[in-house]
N, C-alpha and C positions, 0 to 999 in steps of 0.2 A: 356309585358313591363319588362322582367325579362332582366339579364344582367347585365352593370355595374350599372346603375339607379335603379332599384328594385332587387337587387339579397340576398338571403339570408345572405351570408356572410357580405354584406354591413347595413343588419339590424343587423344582431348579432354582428357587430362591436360597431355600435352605441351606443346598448345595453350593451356592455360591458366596453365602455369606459365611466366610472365615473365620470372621473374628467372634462368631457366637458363639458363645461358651455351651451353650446347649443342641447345639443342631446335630451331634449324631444321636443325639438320645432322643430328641423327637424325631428326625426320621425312622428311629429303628422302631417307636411306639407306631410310626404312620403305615410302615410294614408290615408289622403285626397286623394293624387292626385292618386292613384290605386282605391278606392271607383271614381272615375269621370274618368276612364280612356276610357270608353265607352260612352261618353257624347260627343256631336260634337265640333268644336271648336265654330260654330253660337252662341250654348245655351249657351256659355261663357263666356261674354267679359271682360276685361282688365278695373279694375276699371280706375275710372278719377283722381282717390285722387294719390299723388305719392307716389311711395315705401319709407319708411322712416324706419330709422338703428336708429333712437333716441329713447329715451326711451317715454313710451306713456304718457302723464299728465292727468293719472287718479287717482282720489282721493282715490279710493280704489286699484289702482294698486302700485306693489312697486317697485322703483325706477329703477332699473334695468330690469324691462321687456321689452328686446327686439323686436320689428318686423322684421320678415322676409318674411310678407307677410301680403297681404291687407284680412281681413276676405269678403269680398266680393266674387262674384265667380274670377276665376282665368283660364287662358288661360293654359293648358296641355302644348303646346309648347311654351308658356314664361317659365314654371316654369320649363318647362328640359332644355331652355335655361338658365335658374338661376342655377340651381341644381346641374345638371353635374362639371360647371367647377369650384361651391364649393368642393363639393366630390372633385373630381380633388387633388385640393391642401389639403385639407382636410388628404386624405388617402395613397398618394404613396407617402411615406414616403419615401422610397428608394432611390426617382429620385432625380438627380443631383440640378433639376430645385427648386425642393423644399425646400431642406436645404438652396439653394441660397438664398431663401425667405423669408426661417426664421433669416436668420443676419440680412437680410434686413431689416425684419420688426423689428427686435431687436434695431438696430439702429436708426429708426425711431420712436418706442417707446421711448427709451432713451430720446431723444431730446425732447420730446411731453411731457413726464412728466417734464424734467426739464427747455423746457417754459413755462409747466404751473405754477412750484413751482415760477417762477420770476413774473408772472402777479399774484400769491395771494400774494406775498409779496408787489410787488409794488403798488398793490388796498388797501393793508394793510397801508400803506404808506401816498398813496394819500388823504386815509379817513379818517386818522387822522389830516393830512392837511389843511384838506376842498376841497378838489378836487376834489368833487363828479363826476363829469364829468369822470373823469380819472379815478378816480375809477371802476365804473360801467364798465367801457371798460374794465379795469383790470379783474375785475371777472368774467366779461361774456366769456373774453376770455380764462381765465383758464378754464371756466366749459365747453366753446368749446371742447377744446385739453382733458384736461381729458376725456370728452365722447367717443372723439376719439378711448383716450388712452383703454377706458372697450373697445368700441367695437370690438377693435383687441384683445384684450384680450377673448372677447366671440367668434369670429369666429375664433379663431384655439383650436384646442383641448392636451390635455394634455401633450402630446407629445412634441409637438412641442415647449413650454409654457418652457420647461426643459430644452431648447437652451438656454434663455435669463436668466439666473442666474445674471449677473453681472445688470442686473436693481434692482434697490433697493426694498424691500418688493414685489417683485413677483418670487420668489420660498421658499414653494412651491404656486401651482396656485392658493388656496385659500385664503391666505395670502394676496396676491397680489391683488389679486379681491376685498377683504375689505379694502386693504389702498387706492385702486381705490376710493372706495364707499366714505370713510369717507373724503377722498380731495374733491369729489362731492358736499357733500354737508355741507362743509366748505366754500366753492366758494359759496354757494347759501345762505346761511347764514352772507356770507360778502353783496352780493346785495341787501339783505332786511335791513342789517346795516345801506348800502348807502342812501337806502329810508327814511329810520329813521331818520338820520342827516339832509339829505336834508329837512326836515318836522320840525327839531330844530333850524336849519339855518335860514328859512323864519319868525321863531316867534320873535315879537320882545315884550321884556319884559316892556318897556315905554308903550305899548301900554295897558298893562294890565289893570290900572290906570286910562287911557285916559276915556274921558267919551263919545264921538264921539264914534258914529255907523261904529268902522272899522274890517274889514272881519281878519283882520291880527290877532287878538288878540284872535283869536276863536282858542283854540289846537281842531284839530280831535280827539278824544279821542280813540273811536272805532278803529280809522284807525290806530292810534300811538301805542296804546297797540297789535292789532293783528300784527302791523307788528313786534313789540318786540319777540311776543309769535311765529312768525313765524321765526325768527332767533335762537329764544331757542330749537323750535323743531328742523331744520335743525342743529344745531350742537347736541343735543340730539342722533340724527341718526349716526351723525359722530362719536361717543363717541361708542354708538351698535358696530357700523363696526370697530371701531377701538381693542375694545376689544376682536374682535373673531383672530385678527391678533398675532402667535406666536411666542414672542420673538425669538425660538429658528431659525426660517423662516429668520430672519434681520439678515443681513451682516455686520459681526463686527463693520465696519468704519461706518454705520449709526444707530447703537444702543444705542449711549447717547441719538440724536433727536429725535430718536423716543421715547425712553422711556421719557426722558422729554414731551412730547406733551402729551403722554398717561397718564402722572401723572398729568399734567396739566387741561386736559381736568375732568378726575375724578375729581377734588377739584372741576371747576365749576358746574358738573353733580347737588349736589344738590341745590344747587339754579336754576338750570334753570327747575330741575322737578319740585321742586315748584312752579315758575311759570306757568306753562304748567298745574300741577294740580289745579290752584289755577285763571285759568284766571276769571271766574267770579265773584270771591272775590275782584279780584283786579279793575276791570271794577266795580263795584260796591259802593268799597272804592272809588275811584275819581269822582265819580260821574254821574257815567251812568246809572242808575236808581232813579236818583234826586238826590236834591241839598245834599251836606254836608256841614255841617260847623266846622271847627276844631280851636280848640285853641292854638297859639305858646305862647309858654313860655321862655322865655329870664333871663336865671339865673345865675345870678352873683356870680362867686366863691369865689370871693375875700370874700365873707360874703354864709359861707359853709352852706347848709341846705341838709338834706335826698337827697333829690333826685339831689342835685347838685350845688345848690346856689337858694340865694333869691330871689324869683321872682317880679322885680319889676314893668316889662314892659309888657305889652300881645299884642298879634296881634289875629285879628278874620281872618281867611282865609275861604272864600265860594268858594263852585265848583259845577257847573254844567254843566254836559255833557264836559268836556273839556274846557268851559268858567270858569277862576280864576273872578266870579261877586264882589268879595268884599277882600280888603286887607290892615284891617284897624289898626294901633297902639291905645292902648290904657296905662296910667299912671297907674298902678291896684292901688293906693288910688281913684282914680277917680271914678273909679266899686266901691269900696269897702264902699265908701259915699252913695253909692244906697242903703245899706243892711238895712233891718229897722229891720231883725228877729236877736233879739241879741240868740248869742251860747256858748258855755262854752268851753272855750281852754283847750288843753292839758296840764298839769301842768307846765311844764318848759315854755310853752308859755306865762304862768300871768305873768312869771316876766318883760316880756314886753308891756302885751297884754293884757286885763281885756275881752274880745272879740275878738271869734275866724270871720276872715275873709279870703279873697282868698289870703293876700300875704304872711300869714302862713299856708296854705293848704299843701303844702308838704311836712306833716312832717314825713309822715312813707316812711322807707326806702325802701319798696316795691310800686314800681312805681305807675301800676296799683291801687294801692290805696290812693295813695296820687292825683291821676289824676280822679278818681271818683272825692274824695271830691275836689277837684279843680271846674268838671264838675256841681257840686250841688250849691257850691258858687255860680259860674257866672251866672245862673240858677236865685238864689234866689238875685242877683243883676241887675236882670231886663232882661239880656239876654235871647237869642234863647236857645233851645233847642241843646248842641252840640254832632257830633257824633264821638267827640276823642280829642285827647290831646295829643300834641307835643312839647317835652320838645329840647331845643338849650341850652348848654353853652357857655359861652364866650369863650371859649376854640374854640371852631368853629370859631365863628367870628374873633381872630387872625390868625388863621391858613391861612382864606379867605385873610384876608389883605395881608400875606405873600406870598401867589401866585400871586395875583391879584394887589398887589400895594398897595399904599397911596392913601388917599382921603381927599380930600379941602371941609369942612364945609362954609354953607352959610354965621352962625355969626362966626365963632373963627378963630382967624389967625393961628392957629397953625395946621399943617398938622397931620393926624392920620393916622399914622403903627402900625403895629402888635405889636409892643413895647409898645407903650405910649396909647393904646387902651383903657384898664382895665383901666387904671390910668386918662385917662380923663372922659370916664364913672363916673366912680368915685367922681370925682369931678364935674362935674354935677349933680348927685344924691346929693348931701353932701348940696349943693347949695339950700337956700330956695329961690326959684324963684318963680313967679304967672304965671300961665299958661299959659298967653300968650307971656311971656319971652322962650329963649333958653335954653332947658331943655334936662334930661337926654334919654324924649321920640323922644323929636325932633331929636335929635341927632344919637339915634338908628336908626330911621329911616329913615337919608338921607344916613344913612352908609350904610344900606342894603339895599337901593334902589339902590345906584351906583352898588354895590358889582353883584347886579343879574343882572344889565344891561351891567356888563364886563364880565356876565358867556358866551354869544353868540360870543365875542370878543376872547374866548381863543384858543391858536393854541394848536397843537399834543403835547405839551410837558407839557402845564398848562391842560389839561386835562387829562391825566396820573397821573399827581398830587393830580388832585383832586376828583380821584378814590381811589387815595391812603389815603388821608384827612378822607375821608368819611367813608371808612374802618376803618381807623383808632378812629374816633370819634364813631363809631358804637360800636365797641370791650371795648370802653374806657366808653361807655356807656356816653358819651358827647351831641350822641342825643336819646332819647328815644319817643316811640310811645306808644301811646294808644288807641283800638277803642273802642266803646260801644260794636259794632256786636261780639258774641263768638267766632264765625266762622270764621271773620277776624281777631279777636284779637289773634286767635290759630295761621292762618298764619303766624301775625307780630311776635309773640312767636319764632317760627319757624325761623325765619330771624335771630332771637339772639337781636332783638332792643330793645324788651317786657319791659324789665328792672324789672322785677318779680325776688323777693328773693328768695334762694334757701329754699324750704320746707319738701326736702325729710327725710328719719332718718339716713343716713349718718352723717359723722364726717362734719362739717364746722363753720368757722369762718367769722364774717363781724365786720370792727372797723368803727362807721359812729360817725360824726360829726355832730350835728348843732350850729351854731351859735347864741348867744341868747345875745343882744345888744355889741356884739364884736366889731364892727363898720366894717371896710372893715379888719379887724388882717388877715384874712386866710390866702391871698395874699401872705404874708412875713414869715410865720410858717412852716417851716421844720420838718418830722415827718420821723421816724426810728421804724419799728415795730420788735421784736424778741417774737418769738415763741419757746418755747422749750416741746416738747410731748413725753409723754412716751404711748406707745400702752401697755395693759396689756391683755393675752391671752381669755380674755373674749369678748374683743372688747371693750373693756371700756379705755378711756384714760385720764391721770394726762398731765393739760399743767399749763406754767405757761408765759404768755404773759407779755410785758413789752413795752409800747409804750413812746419815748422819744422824744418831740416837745418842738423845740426849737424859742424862737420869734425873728425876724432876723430885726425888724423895727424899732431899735431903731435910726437910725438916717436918714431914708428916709423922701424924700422931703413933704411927706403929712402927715398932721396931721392924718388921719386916719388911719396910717398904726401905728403911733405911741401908740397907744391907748391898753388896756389892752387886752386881748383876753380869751373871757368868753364863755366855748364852755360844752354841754352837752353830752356828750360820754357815746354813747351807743354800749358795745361787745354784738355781735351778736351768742349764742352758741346752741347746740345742746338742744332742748327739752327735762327736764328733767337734764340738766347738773345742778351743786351744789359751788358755789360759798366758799372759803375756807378765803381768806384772798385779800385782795383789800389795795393799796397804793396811795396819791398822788389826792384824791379827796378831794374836798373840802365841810366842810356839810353849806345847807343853810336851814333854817329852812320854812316847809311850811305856809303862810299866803297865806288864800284867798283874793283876792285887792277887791273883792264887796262880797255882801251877795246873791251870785246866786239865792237861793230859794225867797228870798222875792222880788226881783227883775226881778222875773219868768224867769230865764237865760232857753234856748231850751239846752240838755243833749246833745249832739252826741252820738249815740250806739255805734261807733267803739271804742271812746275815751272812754265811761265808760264802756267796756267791758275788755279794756287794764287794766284799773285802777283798777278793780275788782281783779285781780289777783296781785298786787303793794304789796309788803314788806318793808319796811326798815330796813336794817340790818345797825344797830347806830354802830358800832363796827369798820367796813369798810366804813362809810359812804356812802352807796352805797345802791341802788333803785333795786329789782330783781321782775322781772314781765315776763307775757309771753305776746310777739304779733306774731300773726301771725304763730304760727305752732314753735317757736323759744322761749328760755329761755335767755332774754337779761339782762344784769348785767348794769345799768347807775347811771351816778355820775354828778357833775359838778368839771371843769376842769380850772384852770386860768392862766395863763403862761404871766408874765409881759416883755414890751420889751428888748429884750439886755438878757433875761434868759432861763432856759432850766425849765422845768417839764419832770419828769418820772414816768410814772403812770405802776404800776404793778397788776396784776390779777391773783390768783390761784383759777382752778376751775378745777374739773370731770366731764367727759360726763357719762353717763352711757351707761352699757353692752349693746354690741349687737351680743350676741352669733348668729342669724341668718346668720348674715352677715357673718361671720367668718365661720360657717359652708360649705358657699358655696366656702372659700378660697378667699375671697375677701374685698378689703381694699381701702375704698374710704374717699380724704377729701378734700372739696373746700371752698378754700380761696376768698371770694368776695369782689371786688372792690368797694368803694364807687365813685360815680360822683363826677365827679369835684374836687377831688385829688388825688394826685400819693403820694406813700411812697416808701420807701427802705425798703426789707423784707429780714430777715433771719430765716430762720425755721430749726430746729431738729428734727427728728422723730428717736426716739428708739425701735426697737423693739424687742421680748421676743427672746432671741440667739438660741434658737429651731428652729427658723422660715426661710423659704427660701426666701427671699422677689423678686421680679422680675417688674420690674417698667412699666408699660405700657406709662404714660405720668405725669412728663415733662419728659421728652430724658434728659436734662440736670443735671440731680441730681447726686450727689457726696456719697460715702459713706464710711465707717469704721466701721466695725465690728459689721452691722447690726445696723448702726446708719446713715443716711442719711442726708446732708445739702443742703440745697437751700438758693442762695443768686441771688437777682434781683428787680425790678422796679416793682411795682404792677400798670401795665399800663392798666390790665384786669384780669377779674376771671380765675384765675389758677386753675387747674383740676389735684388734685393728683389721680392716681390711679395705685393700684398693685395687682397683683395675689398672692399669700403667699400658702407657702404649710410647712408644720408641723407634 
């Protein structure tokens, strides 16, 4: 069998051409069929299965393994009537017939990739829609034609592959082969989408509620989350193949899109590896190895506390297996009537509070532990055991109304938008009413029962939105997460939701707020932070902070906006930093409201562990104590309506020659919940030094003095290299 079918130069071709995508698989076929070439054609037969050019769907094979042949035995003359008039076009390179072939087939690629690019756009499209039907055709049709498009791709060899240049990302051929791969399974990663929605589509959220035995109200849990994890991984793979593709390979006129896709795809990368590395945390946390029960928290900014606002409303959320079993509102004076173990508040809390309960629980600015002690309260107020804590601002709930509309209350004639929200809230809190009257809880919760039963209602464009919402209250720290589990709670860390202070020994600042009988003031209080820092060669820096809030309620239509605003201001500074001069606080003298010890008040360890460390510097009238890994400077603070306050702070961080050793200069500015300021910052540093900004990109400077001006909508991340 030597000649043109077996002949040496046809094996040392093979061997030599590298770039063909198929040349171990025909030599290993050309192997074969010489070890069987003495076998008769009877002991042979021609399997039943049919010859298949798609890729195989095995879980250990990868995507691109082609067949060119049934691993079963094989007929001698099928496989030289296969073989030959591969080789054929394969190799005579010369003949006329051939190059005719390759336009041909160029052309015909052409067109195959660019109807495939219109059916992932238009599944793109559809799916947003709700089309799922149209969809699903859309995808599968691209993942048709692309397969198509590899497998002409794998059946000619390198050569030939160097004709079609004018196709987009395919020269050279291995370029081409990964932008193949990554459409692949993009297309395939949009079908599991479809599946997804389709499965979001059918749920209806009324039924949650319902107390009727209906099939509808049951999420698949298992099914919903693998199919997630399954579109994370498929675009996972698309991001591999996309990254082995080289810029220098793309033809001018399609190198923004593709580099956009590429940059794109990277920003998702880690969140979807998270996912992927995280599926059974996350199968876990919802409840697929029993029930959970979590606590929502409802906190109102208008009346500012640590973590966001006052918590006045709770919901208990239970999940098991995908069934939402319980989703109940509760008034938290309601819980807090259960408490029979009286506790000893936090100092600025006596002056409203002679006992601490859940609806001052929040008072440290690090989430995670204001959401412990949240989980202890409702604990020691009769409830379950829970396994986490989720904080909402009303911040959220306007954002909802504004995508999603207005809504018509049972008792109130007055329609509630994103506007007049807070402000009727509000006024239903303010309202002494008896429980079975229309109240601030009832009210919460006919708002958010409509609000989730118009989330199945929304088209491609309110859903774009409200990814964007979501992001957005995430970053702003508007919703935060808590679990018990470490393991999950590292995940939710990871996500950025965590809401945990910064503890590291870097430079960093936080200005938090609580409100302490303010009434609803925050609402109308305009606040301007300036920072001005001098960096000194040791690592040690002189700032001198100036925070100016001004009260804008003097003539709004409710009386509680009118009212004084008495807020506790707590600067958040480096461990170790030294307080020099403080303005613009106001001193009140401590009285205990009862005689804790004879009245056997229960001590809190976190709270007399804070205390333990408490100064008062009479001079600055100002409280210096450490929590938390942090050296905080607090005061109380009063700003009457229609006036301004400006409270000033001179302090030093101390040296941190390590840091500085390795040429590096970190300092993060953190957001509190549930307010925004206007920030302007200075940073000086020693004229020796070369400074080179890694992030924010936007920073201005002169002469080794750097300004920032902008919204503190999230924790800002100074960071620079410095050489000296």
């Amino acid at each position: 069998m030597d000649g043109i079918f077996w002949s040496p130069q046809v094996k040392k071709q093979l061997q030599e051409e590298e770039l063909f995508p198929a040349r171990e698989e025909l030599l290993r076929i050309l192997e074969e069929y010489r070890a069987q070439e003495h076998l008769s054609d009877k002991e042979h037969e021609i399997s039943e299965a049919p010859l298949s050019l798609m890729p195989h769907v095995e879980n250990d094979s990868p995507l691109f393994h082609f067949s060119f042949y049934q691993k079963k035995n094989i007929s001698p003359k099928w496989a030289f009537v296969f073989i030959i008039p591969l080789l054929f076009f394969i190799f005579s390179v010369p003949s006329f017939f051939f190059v005719e072939s390759a336009f041909v087939m160029r052309e015909r690629v052409i067109k195959q990739g660019s109807d495939a690019a219109v059916n992932l756009e238009s599944g793109a499209r559809a799916l947003a829609q709700g089309d799922y039907a149209e969809a699903e055709k859309d995808f599968n049709d691209a993942y048709l034609k692309l397969s198509k498009t590899q497998r002409e791709f794998n059946a000619f060899g390198a050569g030939i592959m160097s004709l079609i240049s004018e196709i987009p990302f395919s020269n050279p051929i291995r370029s081409g082969d990964n932008m193949l791969e990554a459409a692949l399974h993009l297309s395939l990663s949009g079908q599991a989408m479809v599946q997804l929605q389709k499965s979001f589509s059918s749920f209806s959220i009324g039924n949650l509620f319902s107390k009727q035995d209906n099939s509808d109200k049951i999420i698949n849990l298992s099914a919903t989350v693998n199919t997630i994890l399954a579109a994370a991984a498929e675009m996972a793979q698309a991001r591999d193949a996309l990254s082995k593709v080289s810029a220098v390979d793309i033809p001018a006129s399609f190198l923004p899109k593709f580099n956009f896709l590429k940059d794109t795809m990277n920003k998702t990368s880690v969140h979807l590896n998270a996912l992927l590395d995280n599926q059974k945390i996350i199968l876990a946390a919802l409840g697929a190895d029993g029930p959970r029960r979590y606590l929502l928290l409802f906190q109102n900014s208008s009346e500012i506390r640590a973590t966001g606002g006052f918590v006045g409303n709770v919901a208990l959320l239970k999940i098991a297996d995908g069934n939402i079993e319980k989703f109940k509102f509760y008034d938290v004076y309601d819980l807090d009537g259960q408490l029979t173990e009286h506790i000893v508040p936090p100092r600025p809390i006596q002056d409203i509070s002679s006992a601490w309960s859940l609806h001052d629980a929040n008072w440290f600015f690090d989430f995670p532990s204001s959401a412990r002690k949240i989980s202890t309260f409702y604990e020691k107020e009769g409830g379950a055991t829970l396994d986490g804590v989720i904080a909402l601002n009303s911040n959220v709930a306007e954002d909802l109304l504004s995508l999603l509309g207005p809504v018509q209350l049972s008792e109130d004639v007055e329609i509630i938008n994103s506007e007049n929200l807070v402000d009727k809230l509000n006024e239903f809190g303010e309202k002494s009413l008896s429980s079975d009257d229309f109240n601030q809880r009832v009210a919460l919760e006919e708002i958010f029962n409509i609000l989730l039963g118009r989330l199945s209602q929304m088209n491609s464009e309110q859903a774009l939105a409200l990814v964007r919402i979501l992001n957005g209250a995430v970053a702003a720290k508007d919703i935060q997460v808590f679990l018990n589990n470490k393991e999950e709670q590292g995940f939710i860390s990871s996500l950025g939701i965590g809401g945990a202070q910064n503890s590291g020994d870097g430079e960093a600042l936080a200005v938090v707020h609580s409100n302490i009988n303010g009434f609803k003031t925050d609402r109308v209080i305009e606040e301007k932070i300036n920072l001005d820092t001098k960096v000194n060669s040791d690592g040690s820096s002189e700032n001198i902070l100036t925070i100016t809030r001004k009260h804008k309620g003097k003539d709004k239509k409710y009386d509680f906006y009118r009212k004084v605003n008495k807020d506790y201001i707590r600067v958040y500074a480096p461990r170790g930093s030294t307080l020099s001069y403080a303005s613009g606080l106001t001193t009140e003298e401590y009285r205990r409201p009862l005689d804790y010890d004879r009245l056997k008040f229960v001590s809190d360890i976190d709270v007399e562990n804070i205390a333990g460390t408490l100064r008062h510097d009479i001079d600055n009238k100002a409280d210096i104590f450490e929590e938390y890994g942090r050296t905080v400077f607090g005061g109380w603070a009063y700003v009457s309506p229609g006036e301004e306050l400006i409270l000033t702070f001179k302090y030093k961080t101390p040296a941190n020659q390590d840091k500085i050793s390795l040429k590096k200069w970190n300092f993060i500015l953190e957001k509190q919940s549930g307010i925004e300021q206007d920030i302007n910052l200075s940073i000086a540093f020693p004229k020796e030094w070369t400074v080179i900004w890694n992030t924010p990109k936007n920073i201005a400077s002169d002469n080794n003095v750097f300004i920032y001006k902008h919204k503190l909508t999230e924790n800002i991340d100074f960071d620079a290299q410095i050489n000296f």
